[in-house]
PDB file as gemmi writes it, atoms N, CA and C in Angstrom:
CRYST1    1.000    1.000    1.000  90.00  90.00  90.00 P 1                      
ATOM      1  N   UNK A   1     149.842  65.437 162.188  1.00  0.00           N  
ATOM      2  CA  UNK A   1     149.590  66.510 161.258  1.00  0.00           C  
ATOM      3  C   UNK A   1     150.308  67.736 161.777  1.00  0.00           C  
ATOM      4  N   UNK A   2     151.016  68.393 160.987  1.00  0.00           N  
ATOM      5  CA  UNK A   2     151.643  69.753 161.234  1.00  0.00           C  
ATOM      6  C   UNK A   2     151.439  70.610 160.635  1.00  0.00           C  
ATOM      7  N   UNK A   3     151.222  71.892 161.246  1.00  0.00           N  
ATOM      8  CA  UNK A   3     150.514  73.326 160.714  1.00  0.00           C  
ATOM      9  C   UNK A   3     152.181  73.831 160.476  1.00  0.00           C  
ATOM     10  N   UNK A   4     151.923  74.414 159.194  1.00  0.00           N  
ATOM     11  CA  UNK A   4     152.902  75.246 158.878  1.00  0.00           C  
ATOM     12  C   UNK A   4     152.518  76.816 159.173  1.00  0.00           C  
ATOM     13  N   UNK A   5     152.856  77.293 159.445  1.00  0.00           N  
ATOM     14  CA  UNK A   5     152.717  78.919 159.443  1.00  0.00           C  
ATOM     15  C   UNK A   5     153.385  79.488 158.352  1.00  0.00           C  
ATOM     16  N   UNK A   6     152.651  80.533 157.867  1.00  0.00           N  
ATOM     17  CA  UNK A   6     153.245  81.139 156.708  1.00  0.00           C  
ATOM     18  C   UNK A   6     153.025  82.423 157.178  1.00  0.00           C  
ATOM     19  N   UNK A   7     154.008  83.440 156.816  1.00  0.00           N  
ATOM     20  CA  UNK A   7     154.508  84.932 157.680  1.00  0.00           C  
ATOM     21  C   UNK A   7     154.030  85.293 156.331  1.00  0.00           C  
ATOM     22  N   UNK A   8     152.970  85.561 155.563  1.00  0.00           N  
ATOM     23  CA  UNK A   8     153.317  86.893 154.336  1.00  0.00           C  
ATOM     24  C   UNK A   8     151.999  88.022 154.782  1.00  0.00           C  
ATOM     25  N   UNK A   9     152.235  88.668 153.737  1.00  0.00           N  
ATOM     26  CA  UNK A   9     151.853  90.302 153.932  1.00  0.00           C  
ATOM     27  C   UNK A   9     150.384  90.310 153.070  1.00  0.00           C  
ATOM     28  N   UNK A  10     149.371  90.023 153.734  1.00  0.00           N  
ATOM     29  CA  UNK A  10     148.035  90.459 152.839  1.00  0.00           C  
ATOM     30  C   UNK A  10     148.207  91.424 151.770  1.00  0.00           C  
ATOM     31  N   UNK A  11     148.513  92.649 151.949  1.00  0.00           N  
ATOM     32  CA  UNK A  11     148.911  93.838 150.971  1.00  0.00           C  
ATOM     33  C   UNK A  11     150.002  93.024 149.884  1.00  0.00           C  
ATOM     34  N   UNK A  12     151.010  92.565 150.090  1.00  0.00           N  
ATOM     35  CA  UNK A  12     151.618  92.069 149.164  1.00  0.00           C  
ATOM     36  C   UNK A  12     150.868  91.135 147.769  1.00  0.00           C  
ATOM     37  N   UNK A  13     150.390  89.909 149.049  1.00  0.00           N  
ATOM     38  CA  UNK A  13     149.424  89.252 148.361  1.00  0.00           C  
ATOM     39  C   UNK A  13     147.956  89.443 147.246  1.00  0.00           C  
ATOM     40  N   UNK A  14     147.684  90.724 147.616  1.00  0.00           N  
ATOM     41  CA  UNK A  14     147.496  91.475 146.960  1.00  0.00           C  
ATOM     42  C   UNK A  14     147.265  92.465 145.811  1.00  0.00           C  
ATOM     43  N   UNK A  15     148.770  92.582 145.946  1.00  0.00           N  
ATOM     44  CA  UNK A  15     149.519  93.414 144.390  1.00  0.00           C  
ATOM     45  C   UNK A  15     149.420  92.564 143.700  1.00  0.00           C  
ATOM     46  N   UNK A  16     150.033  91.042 144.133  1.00  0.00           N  
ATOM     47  CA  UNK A  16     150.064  89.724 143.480  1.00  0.00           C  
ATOM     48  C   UNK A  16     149.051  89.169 142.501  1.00  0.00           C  
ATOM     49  N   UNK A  17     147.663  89.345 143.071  1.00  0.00           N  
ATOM     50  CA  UNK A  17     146.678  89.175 142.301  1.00  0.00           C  
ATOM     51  C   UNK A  17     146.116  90.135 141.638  1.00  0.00           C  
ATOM     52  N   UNK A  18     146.368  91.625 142.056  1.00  0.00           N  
ATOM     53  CA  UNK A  18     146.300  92.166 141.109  1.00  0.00           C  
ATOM     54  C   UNK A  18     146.469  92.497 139.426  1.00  0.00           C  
ATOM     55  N   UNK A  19     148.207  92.488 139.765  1.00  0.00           N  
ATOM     56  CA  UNK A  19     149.285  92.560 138.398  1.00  0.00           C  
ATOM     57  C   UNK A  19     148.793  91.216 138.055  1.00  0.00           C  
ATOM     58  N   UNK A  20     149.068  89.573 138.131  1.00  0.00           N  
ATOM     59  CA  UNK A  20     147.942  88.649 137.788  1.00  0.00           C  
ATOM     60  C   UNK A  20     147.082  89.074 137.176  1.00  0.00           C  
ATOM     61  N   UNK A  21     145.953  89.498 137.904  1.00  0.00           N  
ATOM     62  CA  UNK A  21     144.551  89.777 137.014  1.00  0.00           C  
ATOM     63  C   UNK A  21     144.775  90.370 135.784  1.00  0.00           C  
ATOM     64  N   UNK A  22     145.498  91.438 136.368  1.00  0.00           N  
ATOM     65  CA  UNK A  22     145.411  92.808 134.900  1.00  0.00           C  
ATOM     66  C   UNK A  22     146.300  92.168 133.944  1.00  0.00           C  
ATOM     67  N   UNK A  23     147.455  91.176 133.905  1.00  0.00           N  
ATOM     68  CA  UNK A  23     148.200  90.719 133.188  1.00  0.00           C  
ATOM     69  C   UNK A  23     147.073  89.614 132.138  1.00  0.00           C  
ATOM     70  N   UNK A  24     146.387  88.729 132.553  1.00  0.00           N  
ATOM     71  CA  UNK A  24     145.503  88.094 132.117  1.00  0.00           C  
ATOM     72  C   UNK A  24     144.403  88.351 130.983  1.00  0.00           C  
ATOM     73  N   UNK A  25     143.945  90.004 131.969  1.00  0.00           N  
ATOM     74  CA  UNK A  25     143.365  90.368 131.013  1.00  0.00           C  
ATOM     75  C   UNK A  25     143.502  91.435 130.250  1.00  0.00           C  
ATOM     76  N   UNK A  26     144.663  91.740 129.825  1.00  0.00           N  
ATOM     77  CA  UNK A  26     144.969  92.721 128.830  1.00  0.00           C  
ATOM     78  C   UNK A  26     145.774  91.927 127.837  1.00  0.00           C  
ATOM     79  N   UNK A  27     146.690  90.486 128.612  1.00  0.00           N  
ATOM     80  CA  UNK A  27     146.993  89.329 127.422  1.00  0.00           C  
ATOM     81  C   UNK A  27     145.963  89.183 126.382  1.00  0.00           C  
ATOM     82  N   UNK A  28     144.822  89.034 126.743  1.00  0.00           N  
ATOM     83  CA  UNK A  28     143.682  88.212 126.422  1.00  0.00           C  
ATOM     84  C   UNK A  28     143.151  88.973 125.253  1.00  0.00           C  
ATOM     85  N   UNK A  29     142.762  90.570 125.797  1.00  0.00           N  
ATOM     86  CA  UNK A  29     142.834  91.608 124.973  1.00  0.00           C  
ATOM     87  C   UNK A  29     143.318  91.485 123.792  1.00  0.00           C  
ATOM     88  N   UNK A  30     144.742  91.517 123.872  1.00  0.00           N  
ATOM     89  CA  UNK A  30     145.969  91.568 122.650  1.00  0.00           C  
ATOM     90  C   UNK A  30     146.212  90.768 122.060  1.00  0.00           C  
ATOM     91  N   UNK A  31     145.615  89.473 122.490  1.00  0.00           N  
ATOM     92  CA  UNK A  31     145.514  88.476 122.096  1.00  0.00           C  
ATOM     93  C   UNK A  31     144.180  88.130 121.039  1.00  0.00           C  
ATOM     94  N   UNK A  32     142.963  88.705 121.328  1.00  0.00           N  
ATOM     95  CA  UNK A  32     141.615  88.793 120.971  1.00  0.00           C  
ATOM     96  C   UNK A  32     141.914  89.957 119.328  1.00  0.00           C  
ATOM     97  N   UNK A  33     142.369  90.971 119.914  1.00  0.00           N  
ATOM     98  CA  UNK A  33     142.757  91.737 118.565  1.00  0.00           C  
ATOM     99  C   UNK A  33     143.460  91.226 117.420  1.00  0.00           C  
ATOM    100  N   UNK A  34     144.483  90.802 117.899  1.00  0.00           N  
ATOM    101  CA  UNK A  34     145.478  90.045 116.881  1.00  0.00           C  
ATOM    102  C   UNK A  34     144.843  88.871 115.873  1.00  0.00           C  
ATOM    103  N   UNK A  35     144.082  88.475 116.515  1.00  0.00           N  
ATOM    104  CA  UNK A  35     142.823  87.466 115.803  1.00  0.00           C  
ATOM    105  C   UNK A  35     142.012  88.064 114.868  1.00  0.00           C  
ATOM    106  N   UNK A  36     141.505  88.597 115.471  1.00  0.00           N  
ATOM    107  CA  UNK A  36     140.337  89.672 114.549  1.00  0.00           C  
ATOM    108  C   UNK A  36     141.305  90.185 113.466  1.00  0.00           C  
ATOM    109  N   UNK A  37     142.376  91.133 113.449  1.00  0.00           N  
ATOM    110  CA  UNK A  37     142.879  91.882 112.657  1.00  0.00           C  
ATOM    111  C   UNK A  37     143.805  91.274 111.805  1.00  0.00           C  
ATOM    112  N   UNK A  38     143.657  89.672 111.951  1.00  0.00           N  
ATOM    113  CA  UNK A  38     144.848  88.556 111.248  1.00  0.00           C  
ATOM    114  C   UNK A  38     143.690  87.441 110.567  1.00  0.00           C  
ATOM    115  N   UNK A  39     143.465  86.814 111.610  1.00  0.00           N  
ATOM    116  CA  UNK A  39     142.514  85.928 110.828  1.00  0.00           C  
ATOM    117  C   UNK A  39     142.037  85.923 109.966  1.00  0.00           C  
ATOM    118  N   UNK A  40     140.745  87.127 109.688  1.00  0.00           N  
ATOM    119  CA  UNK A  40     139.690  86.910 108.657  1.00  0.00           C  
ATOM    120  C   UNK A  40     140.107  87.278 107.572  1.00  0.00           C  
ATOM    121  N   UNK A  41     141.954  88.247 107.549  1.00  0.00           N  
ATOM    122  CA  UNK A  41     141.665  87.903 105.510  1.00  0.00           C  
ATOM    123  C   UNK A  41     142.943  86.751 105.808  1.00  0.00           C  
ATOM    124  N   UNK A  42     143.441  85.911 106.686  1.00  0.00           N  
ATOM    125  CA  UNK A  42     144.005  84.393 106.449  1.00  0.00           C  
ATOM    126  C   UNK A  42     142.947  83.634 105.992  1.00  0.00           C  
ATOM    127  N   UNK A  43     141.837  83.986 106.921  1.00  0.00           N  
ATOM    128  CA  UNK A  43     140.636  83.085 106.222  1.00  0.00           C  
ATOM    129  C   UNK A  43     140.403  83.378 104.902  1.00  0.00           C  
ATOM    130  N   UNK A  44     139.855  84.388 104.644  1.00  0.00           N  
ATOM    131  CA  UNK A  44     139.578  84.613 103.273  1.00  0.00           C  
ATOM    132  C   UNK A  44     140.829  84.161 102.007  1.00  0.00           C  
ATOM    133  N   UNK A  45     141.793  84.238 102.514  1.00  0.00           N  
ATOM    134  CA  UNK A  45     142.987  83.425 101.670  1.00  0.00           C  
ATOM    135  C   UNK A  45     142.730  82.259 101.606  1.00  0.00           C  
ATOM    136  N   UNK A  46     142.321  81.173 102.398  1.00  0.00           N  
ATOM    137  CA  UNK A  46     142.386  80.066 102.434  1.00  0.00           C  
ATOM    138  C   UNK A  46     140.533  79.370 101.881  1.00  0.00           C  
ATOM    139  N   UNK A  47     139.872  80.464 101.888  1.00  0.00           N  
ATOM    140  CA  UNK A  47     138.640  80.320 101.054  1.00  0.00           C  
ATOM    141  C   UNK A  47     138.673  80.400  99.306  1.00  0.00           C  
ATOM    142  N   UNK A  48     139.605  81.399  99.604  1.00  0.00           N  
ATOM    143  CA  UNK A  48     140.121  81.605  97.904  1.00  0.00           C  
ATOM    144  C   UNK A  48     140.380  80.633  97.126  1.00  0.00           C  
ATOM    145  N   UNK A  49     141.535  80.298  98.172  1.00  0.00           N  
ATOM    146  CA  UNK A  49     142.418  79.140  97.552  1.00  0.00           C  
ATOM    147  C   UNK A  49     141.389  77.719  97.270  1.00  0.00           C  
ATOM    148  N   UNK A  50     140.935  77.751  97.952  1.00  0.00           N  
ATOM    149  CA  UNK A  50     139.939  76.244  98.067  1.00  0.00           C  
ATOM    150  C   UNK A  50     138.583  76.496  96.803  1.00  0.00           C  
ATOM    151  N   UNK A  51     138.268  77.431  97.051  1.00  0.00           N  
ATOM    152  CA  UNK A  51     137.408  77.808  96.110  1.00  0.00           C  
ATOM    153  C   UNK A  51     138.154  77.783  94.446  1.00  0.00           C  
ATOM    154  N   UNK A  52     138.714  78.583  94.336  1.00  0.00           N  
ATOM    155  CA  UNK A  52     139.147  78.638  92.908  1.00  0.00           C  
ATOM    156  C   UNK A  52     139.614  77.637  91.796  1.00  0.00           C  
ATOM    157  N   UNK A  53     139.635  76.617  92.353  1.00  0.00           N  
ATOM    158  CA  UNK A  53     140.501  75.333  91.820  1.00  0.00           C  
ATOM    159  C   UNK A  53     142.060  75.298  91.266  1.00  0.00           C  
ATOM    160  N   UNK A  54     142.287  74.247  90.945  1.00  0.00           N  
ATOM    161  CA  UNK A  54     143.584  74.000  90.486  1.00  0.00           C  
ATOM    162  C   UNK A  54     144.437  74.998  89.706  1.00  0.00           C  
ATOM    163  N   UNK A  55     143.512  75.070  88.398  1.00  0.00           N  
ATOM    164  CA  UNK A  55     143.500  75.548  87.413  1.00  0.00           C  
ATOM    165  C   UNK A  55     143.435  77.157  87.057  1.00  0.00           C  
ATOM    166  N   UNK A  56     142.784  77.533  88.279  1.00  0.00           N  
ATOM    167  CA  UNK A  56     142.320  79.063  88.090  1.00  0.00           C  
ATOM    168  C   UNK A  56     142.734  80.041  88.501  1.00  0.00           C  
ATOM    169  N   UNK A  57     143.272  81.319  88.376  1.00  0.00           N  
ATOM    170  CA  UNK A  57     143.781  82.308  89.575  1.00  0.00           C  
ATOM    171  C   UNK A  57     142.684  82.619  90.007  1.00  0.00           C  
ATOM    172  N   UNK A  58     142.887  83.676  90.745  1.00  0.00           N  
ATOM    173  CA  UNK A  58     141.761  84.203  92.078  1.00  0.00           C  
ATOM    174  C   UNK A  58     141.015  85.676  90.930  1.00  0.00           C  
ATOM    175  N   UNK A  59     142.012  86.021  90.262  1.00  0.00           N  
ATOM    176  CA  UNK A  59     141.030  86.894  89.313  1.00  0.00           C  
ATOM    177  C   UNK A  59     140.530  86.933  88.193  1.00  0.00           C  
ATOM    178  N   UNK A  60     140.653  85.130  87.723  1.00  0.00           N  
ATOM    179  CA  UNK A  60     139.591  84.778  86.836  1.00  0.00           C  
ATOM    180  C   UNK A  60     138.415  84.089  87.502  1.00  0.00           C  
ATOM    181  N   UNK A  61     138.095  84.316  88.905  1.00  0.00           N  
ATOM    182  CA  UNK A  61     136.917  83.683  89.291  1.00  0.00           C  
ATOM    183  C   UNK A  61     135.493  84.805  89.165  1.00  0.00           C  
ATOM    184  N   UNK A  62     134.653  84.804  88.264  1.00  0.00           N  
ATOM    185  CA  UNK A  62     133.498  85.570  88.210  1.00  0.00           C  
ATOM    186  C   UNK A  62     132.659  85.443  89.068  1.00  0.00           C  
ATOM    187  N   UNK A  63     131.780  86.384  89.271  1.00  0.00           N  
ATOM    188  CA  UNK A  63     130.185  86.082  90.158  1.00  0.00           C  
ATOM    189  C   UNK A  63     129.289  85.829  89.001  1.00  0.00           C  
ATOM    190  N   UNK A  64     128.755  85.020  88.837  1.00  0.00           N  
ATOM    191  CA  UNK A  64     127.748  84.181  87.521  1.00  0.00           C  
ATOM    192  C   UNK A  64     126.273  85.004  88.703  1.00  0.00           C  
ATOM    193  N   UNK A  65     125.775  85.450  87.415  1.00  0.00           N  
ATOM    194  CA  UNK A  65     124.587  86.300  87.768  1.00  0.00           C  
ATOM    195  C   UNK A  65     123.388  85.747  86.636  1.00  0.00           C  
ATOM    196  N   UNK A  66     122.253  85.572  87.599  1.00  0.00           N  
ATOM    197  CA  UNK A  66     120.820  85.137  86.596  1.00  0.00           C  
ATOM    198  C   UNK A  66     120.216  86.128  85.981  1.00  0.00           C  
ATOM    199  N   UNK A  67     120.211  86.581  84.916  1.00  0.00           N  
ATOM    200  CA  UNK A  67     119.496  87.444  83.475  1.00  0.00           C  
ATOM    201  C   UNK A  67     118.167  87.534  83.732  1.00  0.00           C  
ATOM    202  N   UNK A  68     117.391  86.234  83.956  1.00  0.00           N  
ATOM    203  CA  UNK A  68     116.481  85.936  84.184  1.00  0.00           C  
ATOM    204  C   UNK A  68     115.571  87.068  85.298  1.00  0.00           C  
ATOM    205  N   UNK A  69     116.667  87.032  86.584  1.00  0.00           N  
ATOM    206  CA  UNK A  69     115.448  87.042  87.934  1.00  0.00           C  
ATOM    207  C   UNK A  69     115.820  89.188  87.515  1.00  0.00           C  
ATOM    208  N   UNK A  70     114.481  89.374  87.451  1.00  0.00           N  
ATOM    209  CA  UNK A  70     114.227  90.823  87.196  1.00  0.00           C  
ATOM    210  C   UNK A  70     114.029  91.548  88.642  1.00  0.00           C  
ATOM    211  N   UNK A  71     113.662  92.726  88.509  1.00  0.00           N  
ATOM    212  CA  UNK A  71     113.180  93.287  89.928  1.00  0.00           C  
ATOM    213  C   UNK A  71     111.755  93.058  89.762  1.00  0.00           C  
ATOM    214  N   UNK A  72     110.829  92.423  89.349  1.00  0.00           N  
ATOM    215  CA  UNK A  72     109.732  92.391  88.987  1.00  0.00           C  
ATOM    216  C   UNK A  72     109.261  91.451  90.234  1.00  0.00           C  
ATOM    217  N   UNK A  73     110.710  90.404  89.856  1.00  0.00           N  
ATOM    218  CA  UNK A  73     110.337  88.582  90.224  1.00  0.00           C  
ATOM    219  C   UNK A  73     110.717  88.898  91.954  1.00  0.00           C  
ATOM    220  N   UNK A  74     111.560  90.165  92.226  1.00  0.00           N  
ATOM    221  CA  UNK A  74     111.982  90.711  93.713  1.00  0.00           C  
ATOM    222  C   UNK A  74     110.983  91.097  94.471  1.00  0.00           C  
ATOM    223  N   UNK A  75     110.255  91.637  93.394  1.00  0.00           N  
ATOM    224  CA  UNK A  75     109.110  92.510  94.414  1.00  0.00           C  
ATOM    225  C   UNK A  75     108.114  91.769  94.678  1.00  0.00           C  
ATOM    226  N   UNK A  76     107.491  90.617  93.946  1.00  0.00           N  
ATOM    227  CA  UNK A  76     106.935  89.952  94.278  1.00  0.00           C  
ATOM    228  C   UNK A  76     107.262  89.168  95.399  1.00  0.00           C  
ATOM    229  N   UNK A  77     108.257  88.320  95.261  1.00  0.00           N  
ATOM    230  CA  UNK A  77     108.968  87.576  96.786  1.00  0.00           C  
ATOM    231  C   UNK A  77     108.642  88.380  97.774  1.00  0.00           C  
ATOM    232  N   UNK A  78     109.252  90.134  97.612  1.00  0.00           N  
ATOM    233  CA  UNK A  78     108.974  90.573  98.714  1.00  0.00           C  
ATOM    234  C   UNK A  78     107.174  90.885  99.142  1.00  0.00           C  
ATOM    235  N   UNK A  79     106.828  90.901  98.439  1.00  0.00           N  
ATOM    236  CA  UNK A  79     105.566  91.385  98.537  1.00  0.00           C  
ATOM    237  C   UNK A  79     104.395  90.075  99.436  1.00  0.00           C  
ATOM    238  N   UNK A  80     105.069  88.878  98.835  1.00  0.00           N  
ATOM    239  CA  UNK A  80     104.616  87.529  98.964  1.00  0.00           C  
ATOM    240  C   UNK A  80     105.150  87.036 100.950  1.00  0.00           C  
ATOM    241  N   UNK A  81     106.306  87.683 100.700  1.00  0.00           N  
ATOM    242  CA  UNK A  81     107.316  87.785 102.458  1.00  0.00           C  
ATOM    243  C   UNK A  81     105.980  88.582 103.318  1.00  0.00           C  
ATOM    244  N   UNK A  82     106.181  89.879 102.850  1.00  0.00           N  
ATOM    245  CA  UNK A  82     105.109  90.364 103.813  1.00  0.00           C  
ATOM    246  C   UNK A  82     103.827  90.253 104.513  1.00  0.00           C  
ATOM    247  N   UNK A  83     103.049  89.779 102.929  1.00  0.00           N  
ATOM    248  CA  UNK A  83     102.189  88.961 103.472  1.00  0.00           C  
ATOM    249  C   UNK A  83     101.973  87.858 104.310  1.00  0.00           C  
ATOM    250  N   UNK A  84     102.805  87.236 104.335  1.00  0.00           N  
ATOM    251  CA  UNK A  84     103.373  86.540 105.006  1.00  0.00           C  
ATOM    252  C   UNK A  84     103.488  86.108 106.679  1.00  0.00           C  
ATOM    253  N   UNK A  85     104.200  87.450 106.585  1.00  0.00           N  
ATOM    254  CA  UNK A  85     104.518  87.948 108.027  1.00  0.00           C  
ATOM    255  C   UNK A  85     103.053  88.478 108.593  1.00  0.00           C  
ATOM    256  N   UNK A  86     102.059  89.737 108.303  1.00  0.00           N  
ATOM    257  CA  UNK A  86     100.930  89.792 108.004  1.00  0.00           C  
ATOM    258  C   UNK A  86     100.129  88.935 108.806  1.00  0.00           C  
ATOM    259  N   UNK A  87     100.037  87.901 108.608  1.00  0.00           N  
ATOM    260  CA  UNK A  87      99.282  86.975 108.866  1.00  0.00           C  
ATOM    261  C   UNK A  87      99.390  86.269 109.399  1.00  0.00           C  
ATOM    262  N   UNK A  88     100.413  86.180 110.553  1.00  0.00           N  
ATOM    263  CA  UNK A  88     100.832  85.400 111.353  1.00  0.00           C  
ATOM    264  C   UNK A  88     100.534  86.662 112.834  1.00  0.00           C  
ATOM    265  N   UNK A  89      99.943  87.520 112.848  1.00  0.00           N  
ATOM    266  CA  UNK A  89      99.466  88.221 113.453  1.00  0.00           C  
ATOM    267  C   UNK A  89      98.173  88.303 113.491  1.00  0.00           C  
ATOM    268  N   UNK A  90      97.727  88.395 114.639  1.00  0.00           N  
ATOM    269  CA  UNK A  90      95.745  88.042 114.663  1.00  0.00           C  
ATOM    270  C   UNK A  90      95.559  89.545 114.732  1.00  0.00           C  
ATOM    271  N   UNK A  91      94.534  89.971 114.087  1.00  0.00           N  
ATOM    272  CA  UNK A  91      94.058  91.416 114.509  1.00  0.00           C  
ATOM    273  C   UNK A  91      93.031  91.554 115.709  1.00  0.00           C  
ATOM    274  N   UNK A  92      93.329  91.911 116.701  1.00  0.00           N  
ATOM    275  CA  UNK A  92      92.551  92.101 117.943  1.00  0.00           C  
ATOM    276  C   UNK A  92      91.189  93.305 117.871  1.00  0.00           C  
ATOM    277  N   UNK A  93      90.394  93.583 117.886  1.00  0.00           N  
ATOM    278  CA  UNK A  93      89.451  94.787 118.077  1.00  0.00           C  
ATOM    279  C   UNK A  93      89.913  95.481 119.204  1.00  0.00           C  
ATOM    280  N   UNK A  94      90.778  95.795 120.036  1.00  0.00           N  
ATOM    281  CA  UNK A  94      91.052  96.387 120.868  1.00  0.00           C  
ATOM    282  C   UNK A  94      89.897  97.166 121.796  1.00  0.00           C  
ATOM    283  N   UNK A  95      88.846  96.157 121.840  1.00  0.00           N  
ATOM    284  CA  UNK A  95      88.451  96.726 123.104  1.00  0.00           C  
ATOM    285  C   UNK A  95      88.168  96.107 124.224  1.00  0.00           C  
ATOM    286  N   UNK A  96      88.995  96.493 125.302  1.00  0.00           N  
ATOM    287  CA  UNK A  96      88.307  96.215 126.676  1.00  0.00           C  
ATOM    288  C   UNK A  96      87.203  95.549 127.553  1.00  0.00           C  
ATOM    289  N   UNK A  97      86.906  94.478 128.115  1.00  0.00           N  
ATOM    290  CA  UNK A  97      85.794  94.746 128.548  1.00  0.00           C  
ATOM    291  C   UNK A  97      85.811  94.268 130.296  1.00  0.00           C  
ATOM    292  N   UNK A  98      85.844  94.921 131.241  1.00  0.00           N  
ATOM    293  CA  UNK A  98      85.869  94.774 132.940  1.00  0.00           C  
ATOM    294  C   UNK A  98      84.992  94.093 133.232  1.00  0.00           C  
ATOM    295  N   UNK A  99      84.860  92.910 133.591  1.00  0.00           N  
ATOM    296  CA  UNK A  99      83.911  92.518 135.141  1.00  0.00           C  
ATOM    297  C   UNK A  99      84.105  92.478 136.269  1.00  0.00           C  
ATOM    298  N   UNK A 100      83.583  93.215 136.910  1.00  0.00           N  
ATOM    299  CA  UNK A 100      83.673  93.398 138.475  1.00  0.00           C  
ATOM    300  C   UNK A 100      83.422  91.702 139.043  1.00  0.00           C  
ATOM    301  N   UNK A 101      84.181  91.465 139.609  1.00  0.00           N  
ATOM    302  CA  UNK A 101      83.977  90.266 140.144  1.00  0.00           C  
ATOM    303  C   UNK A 101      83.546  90.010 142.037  1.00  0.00           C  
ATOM    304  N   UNK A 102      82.429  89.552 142.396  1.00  0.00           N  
ATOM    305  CA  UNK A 102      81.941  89.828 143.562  1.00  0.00           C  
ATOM    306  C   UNK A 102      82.284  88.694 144.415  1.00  0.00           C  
ATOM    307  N   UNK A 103      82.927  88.899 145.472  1.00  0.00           N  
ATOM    308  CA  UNK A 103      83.396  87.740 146.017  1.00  0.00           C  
ATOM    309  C   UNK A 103      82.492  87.868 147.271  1.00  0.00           C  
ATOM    310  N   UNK A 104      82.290  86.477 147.556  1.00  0.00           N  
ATOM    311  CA  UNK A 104      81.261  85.996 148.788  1.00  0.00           C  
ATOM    312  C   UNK A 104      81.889  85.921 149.838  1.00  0.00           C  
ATOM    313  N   UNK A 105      81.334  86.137 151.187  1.00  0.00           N  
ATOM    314  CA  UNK A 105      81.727  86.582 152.319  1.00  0.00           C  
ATOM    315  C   UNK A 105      82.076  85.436 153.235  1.00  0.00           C  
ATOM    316  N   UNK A 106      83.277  85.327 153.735  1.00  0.00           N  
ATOM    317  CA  UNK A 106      84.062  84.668 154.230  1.00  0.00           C  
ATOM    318  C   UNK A 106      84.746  85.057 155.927  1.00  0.00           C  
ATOM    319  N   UNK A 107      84.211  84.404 157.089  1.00  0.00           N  
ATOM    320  CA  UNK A 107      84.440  84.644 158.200  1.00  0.00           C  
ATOM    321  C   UNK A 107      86.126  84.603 157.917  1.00  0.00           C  
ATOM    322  N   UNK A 108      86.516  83.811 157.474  1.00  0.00           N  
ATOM    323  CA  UNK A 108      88.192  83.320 157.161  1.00  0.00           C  
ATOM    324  C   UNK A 108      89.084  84.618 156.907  1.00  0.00           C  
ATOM    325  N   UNK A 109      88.665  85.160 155.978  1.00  0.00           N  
ATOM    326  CA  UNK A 109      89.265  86.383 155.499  1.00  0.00           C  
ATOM    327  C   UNK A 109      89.068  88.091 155.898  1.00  0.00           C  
ATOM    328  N   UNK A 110      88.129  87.739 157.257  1.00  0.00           N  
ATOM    329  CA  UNK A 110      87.359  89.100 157.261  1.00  0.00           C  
ATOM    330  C   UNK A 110      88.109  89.520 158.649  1.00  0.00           C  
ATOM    331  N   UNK A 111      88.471  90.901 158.296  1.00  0.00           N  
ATOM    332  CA  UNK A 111      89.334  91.847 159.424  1.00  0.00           C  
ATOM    333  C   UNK A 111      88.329  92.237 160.289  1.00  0.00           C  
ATOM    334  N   UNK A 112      87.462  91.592 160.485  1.00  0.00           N  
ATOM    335  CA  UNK A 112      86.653  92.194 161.816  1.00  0.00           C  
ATOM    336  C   UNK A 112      86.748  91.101 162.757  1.00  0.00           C  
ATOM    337  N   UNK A 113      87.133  89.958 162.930  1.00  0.00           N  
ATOM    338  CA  UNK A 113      88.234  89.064 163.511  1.00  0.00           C  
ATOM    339  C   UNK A 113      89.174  88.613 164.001  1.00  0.00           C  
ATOM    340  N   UNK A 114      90.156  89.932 163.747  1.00  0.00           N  
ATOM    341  CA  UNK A 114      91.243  90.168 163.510  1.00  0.00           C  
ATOM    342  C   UNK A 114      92.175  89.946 164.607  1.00  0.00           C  
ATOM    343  N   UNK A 115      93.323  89.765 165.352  1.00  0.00           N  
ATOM    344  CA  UNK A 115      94.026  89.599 166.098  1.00  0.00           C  
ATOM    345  C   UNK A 115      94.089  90.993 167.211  1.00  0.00           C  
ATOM    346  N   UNK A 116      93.847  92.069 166.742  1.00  0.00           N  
ATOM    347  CA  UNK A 116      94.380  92.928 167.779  1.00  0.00           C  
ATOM    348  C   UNK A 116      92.692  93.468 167.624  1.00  0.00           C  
ATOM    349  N   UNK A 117      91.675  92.747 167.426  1.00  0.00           N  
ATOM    350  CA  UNK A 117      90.321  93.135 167.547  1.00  0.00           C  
ATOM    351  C   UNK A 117      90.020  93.269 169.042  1.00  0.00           C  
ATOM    352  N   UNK A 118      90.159  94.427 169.520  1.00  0.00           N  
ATOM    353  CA  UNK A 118      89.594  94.401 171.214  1.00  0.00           C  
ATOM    354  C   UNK A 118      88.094  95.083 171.385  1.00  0.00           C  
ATOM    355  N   UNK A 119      87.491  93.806 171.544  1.00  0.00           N  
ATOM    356  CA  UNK A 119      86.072  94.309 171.731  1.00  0.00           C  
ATOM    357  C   UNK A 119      85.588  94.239 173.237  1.00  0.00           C  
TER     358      UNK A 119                                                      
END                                                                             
């Protein structure tokens, strides 16, 4: 087995992992942005497209809305939610009550025994 010796400069080695590090993570950075600020309307293009069908452009697709559901039929749901929630909570009486608890006397535990007891 033969030891190689290697002559380099801690300080060098160093800078090395430095510029490294910071290169890594400011790639990563610029890399992370470019996503965010690209992606989600590629996505949304490609939701469009899939969504709309063959046949349709993207600005004949309507939001179809129910006539039916009033704010009447809302407030109830919500009203029906709360309760809900409500009641999955116990109501406590909030009061207190202490017992002193009396503990029985024990040679085992008692500092009049004690190690540096010089009687």
């Amino acid at each position: 087995m033969t030891n190689i010796l290697l002559n380099t400069n801690p300080i060098s080695e160093g800078y090395v992992i430095l510029f490294t590090g910071l290169f890594i993570v400011f790639s990563s950075l610029v890399a992370l942005a470019l996503i965010f600020n690209y992606a989600l309307p590629v996505m949304l293009y490609v939701y469009k497209i899939i969504t709309k069908g063959k046949d349709k452009k993207i600005s004949e697709i309507k939001v179809k809305g129910d006539s039916n559901f009033t704010g009447e039929i809302s407030a109830v749901i919500g009203a029906a939610i709360h309760m809900y929630k409500n009641e999955q909570h116990d109501h406590e009486s909030a009061i207190l009550t202490i017992k002193q608890v009396k503990k029985t006397y024990s040679p085992w535990s008692s500092k009049i025994y004690g190690i540096q007891n010089r009687l």
